[in-house]
N, C-alpha and C positions, 0 to 999 in steps of 0.2 A: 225225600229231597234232603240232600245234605244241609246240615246249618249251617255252612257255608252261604247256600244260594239261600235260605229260607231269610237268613239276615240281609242278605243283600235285595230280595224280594222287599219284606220287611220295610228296608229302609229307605228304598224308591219309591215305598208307595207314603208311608207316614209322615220321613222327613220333608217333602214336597210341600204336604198338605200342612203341615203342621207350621215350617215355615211361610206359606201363603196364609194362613189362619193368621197368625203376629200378624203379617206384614199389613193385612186388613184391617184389622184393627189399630195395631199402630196409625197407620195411615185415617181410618176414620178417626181418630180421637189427636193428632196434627193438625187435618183441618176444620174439624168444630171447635179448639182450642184457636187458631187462628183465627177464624170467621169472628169468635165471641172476641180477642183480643181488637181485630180489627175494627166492630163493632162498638165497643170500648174506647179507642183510640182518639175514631172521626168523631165519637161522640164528646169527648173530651174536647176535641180540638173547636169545634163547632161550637159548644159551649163558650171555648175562654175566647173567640172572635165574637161571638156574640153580645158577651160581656162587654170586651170593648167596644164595640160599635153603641152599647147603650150607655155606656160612661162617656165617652166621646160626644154623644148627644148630651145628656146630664150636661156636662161643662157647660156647651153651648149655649142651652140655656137658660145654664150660670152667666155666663157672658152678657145673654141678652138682659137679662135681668140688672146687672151691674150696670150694662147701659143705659136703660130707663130708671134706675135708682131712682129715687125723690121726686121723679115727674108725675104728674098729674096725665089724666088724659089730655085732658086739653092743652100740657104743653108739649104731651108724645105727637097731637095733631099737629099742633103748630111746627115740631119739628120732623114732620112724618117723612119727609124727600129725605132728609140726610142720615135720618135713621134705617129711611127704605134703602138706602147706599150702602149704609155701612151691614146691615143684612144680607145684602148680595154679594158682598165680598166676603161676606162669614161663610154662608153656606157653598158660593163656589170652589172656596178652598178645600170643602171636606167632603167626599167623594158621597159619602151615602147618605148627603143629608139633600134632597130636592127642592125645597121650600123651608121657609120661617114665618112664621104668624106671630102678631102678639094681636090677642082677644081681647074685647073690653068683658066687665064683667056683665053685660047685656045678650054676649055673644055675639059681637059684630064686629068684624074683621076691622082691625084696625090700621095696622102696616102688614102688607105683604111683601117678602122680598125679590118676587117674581114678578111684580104687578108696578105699576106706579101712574096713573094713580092706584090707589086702592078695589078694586071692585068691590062694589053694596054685597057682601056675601056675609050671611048670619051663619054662625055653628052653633046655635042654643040648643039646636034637637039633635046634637051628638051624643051618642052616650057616653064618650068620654068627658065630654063637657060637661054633661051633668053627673056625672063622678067629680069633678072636683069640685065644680059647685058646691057639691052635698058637703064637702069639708076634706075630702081626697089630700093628704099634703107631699106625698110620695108621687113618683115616677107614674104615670096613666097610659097606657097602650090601648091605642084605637082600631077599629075595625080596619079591614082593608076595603080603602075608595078607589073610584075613582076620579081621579083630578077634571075639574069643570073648565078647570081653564087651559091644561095639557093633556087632558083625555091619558095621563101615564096615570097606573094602578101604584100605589103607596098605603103608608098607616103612619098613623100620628104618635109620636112621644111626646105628652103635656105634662106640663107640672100650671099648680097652683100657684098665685099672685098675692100677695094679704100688703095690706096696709101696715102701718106702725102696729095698729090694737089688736092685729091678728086680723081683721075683719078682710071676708073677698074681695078682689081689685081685679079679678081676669082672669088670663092665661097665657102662657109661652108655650108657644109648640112649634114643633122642628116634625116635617115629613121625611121617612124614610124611605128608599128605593128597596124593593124586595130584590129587584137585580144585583144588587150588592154582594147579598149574600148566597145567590143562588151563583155567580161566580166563583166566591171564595168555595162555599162547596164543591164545585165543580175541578177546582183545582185542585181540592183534597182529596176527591175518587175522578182523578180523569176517565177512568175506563167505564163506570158508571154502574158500580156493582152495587152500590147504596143508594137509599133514599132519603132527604133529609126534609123534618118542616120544624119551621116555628111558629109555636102558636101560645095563646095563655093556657093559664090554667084551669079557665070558664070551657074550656076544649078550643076557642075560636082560633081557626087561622090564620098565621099570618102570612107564613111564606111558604113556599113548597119546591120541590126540586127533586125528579125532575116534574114538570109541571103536571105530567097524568091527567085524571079527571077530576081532580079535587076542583071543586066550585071555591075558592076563598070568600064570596059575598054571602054564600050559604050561612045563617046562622047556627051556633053550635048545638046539637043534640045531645040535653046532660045526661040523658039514660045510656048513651053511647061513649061518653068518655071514660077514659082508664080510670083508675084510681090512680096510678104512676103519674098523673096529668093532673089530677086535682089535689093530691097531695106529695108534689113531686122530693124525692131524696138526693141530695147532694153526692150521695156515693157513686149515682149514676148506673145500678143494679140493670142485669142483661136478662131481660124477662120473654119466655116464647108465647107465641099467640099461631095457633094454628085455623088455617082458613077450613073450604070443604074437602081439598086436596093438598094444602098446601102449610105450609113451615116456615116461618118469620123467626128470628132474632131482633127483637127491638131494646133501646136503649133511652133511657129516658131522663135527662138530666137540666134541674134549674138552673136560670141565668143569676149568679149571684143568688140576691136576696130579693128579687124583682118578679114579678107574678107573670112570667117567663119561662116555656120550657124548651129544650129542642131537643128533636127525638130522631135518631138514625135507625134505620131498618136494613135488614141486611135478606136476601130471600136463600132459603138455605138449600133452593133448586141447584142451583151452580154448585156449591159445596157436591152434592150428591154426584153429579154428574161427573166431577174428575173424582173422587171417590171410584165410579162406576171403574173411570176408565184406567187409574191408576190397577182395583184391583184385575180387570181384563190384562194388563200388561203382568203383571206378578203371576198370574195364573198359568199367563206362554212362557216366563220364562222358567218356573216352577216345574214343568212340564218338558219342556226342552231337558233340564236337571238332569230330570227323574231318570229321562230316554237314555241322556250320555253318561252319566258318570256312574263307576263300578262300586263294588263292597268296600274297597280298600279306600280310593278316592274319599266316599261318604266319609269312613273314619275317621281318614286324616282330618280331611275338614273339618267335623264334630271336634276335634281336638284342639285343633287350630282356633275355633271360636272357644271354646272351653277358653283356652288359655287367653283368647284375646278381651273376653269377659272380663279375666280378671285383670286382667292388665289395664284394661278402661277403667275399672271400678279404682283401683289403686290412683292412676292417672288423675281422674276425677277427685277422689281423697285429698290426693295431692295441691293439685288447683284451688281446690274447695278451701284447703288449710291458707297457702299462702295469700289468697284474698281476703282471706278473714283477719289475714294477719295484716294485709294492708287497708284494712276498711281501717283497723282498730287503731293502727301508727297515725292514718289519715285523719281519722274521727282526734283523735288523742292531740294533733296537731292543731288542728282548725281550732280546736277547744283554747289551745293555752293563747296560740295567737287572736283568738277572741277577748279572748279575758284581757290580753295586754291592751289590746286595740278598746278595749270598752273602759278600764281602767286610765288607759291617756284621754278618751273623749269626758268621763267622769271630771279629769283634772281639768282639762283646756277651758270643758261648760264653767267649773264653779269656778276659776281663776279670772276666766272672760269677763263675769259682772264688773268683779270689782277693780281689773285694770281699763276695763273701760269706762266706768269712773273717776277715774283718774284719770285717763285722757281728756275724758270731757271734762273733768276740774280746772286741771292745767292749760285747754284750751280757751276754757272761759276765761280762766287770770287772764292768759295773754291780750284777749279780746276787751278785758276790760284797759288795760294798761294801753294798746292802742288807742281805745277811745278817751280817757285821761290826757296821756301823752298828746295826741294828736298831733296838728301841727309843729310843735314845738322839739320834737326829735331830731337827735343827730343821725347821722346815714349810719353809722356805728350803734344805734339802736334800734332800727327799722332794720338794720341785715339780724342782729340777735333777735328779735322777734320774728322774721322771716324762717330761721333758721329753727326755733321753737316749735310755729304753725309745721313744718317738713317734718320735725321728727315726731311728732303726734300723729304726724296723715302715715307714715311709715310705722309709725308701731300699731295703729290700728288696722293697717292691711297686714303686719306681723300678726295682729292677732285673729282678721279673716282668714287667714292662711291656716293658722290650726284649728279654726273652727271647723274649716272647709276639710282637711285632711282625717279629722273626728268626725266627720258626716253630721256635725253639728251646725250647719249655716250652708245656705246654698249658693249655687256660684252665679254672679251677677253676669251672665256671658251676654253679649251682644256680639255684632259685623266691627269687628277691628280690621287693620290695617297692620301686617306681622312686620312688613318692610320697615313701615313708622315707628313701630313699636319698638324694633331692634335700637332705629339709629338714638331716638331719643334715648332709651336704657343704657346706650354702648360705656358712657363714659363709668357710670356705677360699675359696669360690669369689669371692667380696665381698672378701677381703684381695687375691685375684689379679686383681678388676678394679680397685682403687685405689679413694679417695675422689671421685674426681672422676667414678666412672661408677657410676648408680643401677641395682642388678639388686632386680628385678619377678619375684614367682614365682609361675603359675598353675596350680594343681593340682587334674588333677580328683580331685573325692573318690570318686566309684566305679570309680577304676583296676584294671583286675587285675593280678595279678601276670605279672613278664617273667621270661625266662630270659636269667640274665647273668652275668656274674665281675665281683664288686661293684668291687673293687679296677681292674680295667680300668677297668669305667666311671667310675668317678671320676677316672681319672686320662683320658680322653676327654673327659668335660664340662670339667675344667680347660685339657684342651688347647683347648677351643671359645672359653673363657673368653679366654685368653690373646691368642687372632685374635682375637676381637671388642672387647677392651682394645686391641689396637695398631689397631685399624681404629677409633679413638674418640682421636684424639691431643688434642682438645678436651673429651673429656668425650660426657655422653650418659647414655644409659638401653639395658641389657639384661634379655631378657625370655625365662625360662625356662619353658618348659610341660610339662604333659605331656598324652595323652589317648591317649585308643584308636583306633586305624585299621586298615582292613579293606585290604588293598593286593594287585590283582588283576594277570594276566602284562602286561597292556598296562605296567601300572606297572613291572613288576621285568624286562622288555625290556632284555637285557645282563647279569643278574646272575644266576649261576647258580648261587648259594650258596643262592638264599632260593627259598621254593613259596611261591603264592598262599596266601592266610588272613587270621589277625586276627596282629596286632602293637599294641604299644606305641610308640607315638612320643612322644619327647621331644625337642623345637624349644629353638634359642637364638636368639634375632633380635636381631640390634642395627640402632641406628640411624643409620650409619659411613660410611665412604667406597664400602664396595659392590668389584664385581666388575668388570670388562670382561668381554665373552664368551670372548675367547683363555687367559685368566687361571684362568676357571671351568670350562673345560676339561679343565685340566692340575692343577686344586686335589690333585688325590688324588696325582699322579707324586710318586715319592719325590725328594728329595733338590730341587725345585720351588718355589720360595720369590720372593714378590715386596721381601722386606725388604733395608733396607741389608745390606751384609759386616756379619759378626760378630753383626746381630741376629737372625737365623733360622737353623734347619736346614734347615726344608725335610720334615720329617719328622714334623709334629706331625698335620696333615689326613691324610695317610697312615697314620701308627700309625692313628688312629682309622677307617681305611676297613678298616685288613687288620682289625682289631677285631670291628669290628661283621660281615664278610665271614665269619670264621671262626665266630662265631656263627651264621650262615643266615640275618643280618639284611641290611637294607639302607639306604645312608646318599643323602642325596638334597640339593642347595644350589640354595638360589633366592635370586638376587641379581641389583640393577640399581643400576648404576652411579654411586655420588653418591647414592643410596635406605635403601643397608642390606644385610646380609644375615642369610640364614635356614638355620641346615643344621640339619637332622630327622635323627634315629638312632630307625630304626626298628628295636627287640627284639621276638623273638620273646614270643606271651605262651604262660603257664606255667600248666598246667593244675593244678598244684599248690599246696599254700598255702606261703607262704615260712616257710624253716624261724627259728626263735627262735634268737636272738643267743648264742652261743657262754657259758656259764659261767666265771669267772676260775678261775684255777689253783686246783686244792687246795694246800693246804700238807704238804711232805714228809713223812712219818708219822715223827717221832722215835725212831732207834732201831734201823731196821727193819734198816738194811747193819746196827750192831751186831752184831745177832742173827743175821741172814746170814754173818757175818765171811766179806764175799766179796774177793777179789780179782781185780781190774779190770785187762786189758791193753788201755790204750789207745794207738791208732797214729794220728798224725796229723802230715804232712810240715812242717805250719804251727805253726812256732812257737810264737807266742802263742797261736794256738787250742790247741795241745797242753799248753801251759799252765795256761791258763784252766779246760779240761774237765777235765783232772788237779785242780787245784786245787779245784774242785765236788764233784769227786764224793770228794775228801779229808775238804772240811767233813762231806759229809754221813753220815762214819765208814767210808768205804769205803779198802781196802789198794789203791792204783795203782799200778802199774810202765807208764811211758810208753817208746813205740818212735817213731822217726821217719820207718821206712819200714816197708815189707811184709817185705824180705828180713831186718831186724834185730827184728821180731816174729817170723817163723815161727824163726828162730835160738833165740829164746828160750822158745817152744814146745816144738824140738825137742829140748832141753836139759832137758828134763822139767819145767820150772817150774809150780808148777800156779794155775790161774789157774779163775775162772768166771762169767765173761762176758768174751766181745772186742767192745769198740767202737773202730772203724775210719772212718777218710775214705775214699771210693772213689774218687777220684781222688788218686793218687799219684806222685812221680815212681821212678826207679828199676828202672824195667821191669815190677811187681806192681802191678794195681788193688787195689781193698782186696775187690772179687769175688771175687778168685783167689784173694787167701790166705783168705777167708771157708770158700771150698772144700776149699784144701788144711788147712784148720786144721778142720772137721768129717770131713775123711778122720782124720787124726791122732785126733781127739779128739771122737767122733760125738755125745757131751752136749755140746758146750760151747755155750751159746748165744750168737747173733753179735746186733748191732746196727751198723748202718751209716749213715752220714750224709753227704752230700754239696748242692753248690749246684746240681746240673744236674739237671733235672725228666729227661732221657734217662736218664740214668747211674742214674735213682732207676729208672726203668719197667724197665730192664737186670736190677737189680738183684733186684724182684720176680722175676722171670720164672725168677728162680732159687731164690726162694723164701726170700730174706733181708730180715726189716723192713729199711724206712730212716727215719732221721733227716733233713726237710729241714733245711737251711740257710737263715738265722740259726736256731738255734735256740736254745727258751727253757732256762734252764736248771731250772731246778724240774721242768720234761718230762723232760730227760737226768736227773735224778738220780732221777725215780721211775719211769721206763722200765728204769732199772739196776736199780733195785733190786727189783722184779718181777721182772726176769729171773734176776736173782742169787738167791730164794728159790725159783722155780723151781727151777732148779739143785739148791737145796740141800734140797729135797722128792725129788726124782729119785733125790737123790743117797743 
């Protein structure tokens, strides 16, 4: 046989096979890498909803808890209808929560929020119940029941109740719907190649999907549970378990830090089967090959891939390089604009104390000077003390604003009214574009209402105002709108703060010098400015991007060059009606410290603020002894002096927040009641969390002196 045909024999019979040999393998080792990726995925996803759904309970109740605060049972009975009210509108709002209990600590249903009256039902012989009994202070997961009064299957998430001393007071429990989650799974593998459950880590289950034959009332078998289940790993490790015939990939991953796991299974039948049928197809057309193509053909081919090998392997090089090269610009980027961005939140935090100090200083003078002055003022001093209290309330929203833009301070949003908001702002906004540039204001009249922090936005429409005055160096016309828009994912493509829906847009257009494309780009990068030295920060288009971003809204510029431009802030809209404009102060009740004869220890490291609030709450007949720190308060505490109220800075120097000695000073003295005040929105949520009002900063004084004086007739009711 010539070598001719011998090669060409040869190669129709090896190349085929040798070719289908790869392609099987490839192909098996695609889809065992997919199935385990897949596996991996749902299991991750399944996790982090899971998560939430048991944070989302958590909250809850926290909620309920905060609502029964400081009540006794007897005054939870007494107010058990309004409490059963306000339960039923907690739990109706939140999709997987079916029921709310709160337990006495006898086990006996106390408010139900499905029931009213109450039903006589005991839970003593729960075993979750009697986990937290035992001393349980974390998160408790209960068997799955069924419900006696909706015959629906659920399981309980409780937490423990303590009195002041720590000692047991009950239970709060919230029932969960296991259909909850056996939807969201369901929407994770519509086609239903997975199996998901949640159960603990005792093995007990909770939930199952699809339901199969699992008994969930079945209690758990410990010689039958994993080790992945009793000591589950955070990494979420893809472990095989094979049956008498059969091949599982299961996944096994905790919920948080919660005695929690959920575990996806994948059956690796299916995998096989297109496997099967994949390599069937490779083998006809392997074979088909063999049959038509000649000696020559083979070769070229073989060459043709030869070179195309390399051609991919370079290709790939290639890619491989330039990505690395943009991780490293990307990575290298995010770094410096971090450090700027955490460098200004550093400055804004430590400057915020102490100009809010001074706000508060300067607004106590005033308030003392009103109340001196009083009646006897000219209209020429009543407008300069008017004019005082404005630029205090304005520099303290100046200084929410950088708090807020440092992600140091949170935004106080409620249901506003953008129509209202515009026209009341209009005139500010006409002094900050000058005489020489006409603002146009088009409002539609059936706006609904947005979800916003009025105070932001206003100082965002001013910062729009201001680019569109310097982009007017001749004058011109700006044109403020608002109206409603519907903005879908094509729209919001890059922003992952906001969902599809309806929103509010509010547009400013001028008609100015416009944008270049490179310019429009970079409008939002912090610290990015096209103006001379000295005339810009750089930081005005950016506040209002993190702004509207931290909202879940989205900000949008359309601008050509030498034409104009247009930036839209689109708000969430607000399915609520906007709440009505805040009432002015009452005036102090004359009399009232009198009759309290309380005495006031206040601590404050600031001077003139210690001062001023000494001085206040003087006028208004209260006995003051001022401290300048924590250590020269709790001194005169411990010295027996008796005092009854402490009002405190919480941020201090000296080594004592005004938290600690809040603490140490109800250790000492378990009546005494605290009030706390500080300029940092953190140090205020801190403070909560320990269960002490706060005072923000500036604050008004007619508030400190009837906040005191409440607190001080308390006291002296107690007492």
């Amino acid at each position: 046989m010539p070598l001719s045909l011998r090669c060409m024999l040869l190669a129709s019979l090896v190349v085929p096979l040798a070719f289908l040999a790869g392609a099987a393998w490839y192909d098996h080792h695609r889809l065992h890498s997919e199935a385990y990726a897949d596996v991996v995925r749902l299991s991750a996803v399944a996790k982090e909803h899971a998560l939430k759904v048991v944070e989302t309970n958590a909250l809850v109740l926290d909620r309920m808890e905060d609502r029964i605060r400081g009540l006794s049972w007897e005054q939870v009975q007494a107010e058990a209808e309004d409490i059963q009210r306000w339960m039923r509108s907690l739990d109706e709002s939140i999709a997987q929560i079916t029921s709310l209990h709160l337990v006495r600590p006898d086990g006996r249903l106390a408010v139900l929020s499905i029931a009213w009256p109450t039903p006589p039902i005991s839970l003593a012989e729960r075993p979750y119940f009697r986990q937290i009994e035992a001393g349980e202070t974390g998160l408790v997961f209960g068997e799955p029941l069924r419900s006696r009064l909706t015959g629906i299957v659920t399981f309980a998430v409780a937490r423990r109740r303590e009195t002041a001393d720590g000692q047991f007071a009950g239970a709060l429990v919230g029932s969960i719907l296991p259909g909850y989650f056996q939807a969201q799974w369901h929407a994770m593998d519509p086609e239903g190649k997975a199996s998901f459950e949640l159960m603990r880590t005792d093995g007990q289950l909770l939930v199952v999907h699809p339901s199969g034959g699992q008994d969930l009332f079945d209690p758990p078998d410990a010689a039958t549970v994993p080790d992945a289940v009793r000591h589950p790993s955070n990494v979420g490790p893809v472990i095989e378990h094979f049956g008498e015939r059969k091949e599982w990939l299961t996944a096994f991953r905790q919920v948080g830090e919660h005695p929690l796991v959920v575990s996806v299974t994948l059956s690796m039948d299916r995998v096989w089967a297109e496997w099967m049928q994949n390599t069937a197809l490779s083998a006809t057309i392997c074979l088909a090959a063999a049959l038509a193509l000649g000696f020559s053909t083979l070769l070229a081919i073989r060459r043709w891939r030869s070179e195309q090998v390399i051609l991919q392997q370079l290709s790939e090089n290639r890619d491989e390089l330039r990505s690395e090269i943009a991780r490293r610009e990307t990575a290298e980027a995010g770094l410096l604009q971090s450090q700027r961005l955490e460098a200004l939140g550093r400055l804004t935090g430590g400057v915020a104390h102490d100009f809010n100090n001074l706000l508060t200083a300067i607004l106590g003078t005033m308030h003392l000077l009103e109340r001196h002055i009083g009646f006897g003022a000219d209209e020429r001093v009543r407008k300069y003390l008017a004019m005082t209290r404005d630029a205090v309330q304005r520099g303290a929203r100046l200084n929410s604003s950088l708090l807020a833009f440092a992600r140091r301070q949170k935004l106080h949003t409620a249901s506003i009214d953008a129509n209202e908001l515009v026209q009341g702002f209009t005139p500010l906004i006409q002094r900050a574009l000058g005489e020489a540039v006409t603002l146009e204001v088009v409002l539609d009249p059936e706006l609904p209402p947005c979800r916003a922090d009025a105070s932001q936005l206003e100082s965002a429409l001013l910062n729009l105002a201001i680019n569109a005055r310097d982009a007017l160096p001749r004058g011109g016309t700006v044109t403020l709108t608002t109206r409603p828009a519907q903005l879908d994912a094509a729209l919001l493509a890059g922003n992952t703060d906001a969902q599809p829906g309806p929103y509010i847009a509010l547009s400013l257009r001028d008609d100015g010098t416009g944008m270049a494309s490179e310019v429009r780009e970079r409008a939002f990068e912090p610290f990015f400015t096209t103006k001379p030295q000295g005339k810009g920060t750089g930081l005005g288009l950016s506040q209002v991007f993190g702004f509207v971003r931290q909202l879940g809204g989205h900000i949008a510029i359309d601008s050509t060059l030498g034409e104009g431009t247009v930036v839209t802030l689109y708000l969430p809209e607000s399915s609520e009606r906007p709440a009505p404009p805040p009432a002015p102060p009452e005036p102090i009740p004359e009399g009232i410290a009198a009759v309290a004869r309380a005495t006031i220890l206040v601590v404050e490291d600031d001077e003139r603020v210690r001062e001023v609030a000494a001085e206040t709450l003087r006028d208004s007949g209260f006995r003051v002894i001022a401290a300048g720190d924590g250590l020269e308060a709790l001194n005169l505490l411990r010295r027996g002096e008796h005092f009854d109220v402490l009002f405190s800075d919480i941020v201090m120097p000296g080594g004592m927040s005004g938290i600690e000695l809040a603490q140490i000073a109800r250790r000492l003295r378990p009546q005494l009641p605290v009030l706390l005040a500080t300029g940092y929105a953190a140090t205020a949520a801190g403070a909560g969390e320990h269960g002490f009002e706060v005072l923000a900063k500036p604050y008004d004084q007619y508030e400190l002196a009837r906040r005191i004086a409440e607190l001080a007739s308390e006291r002296q009711r107690v007492a």
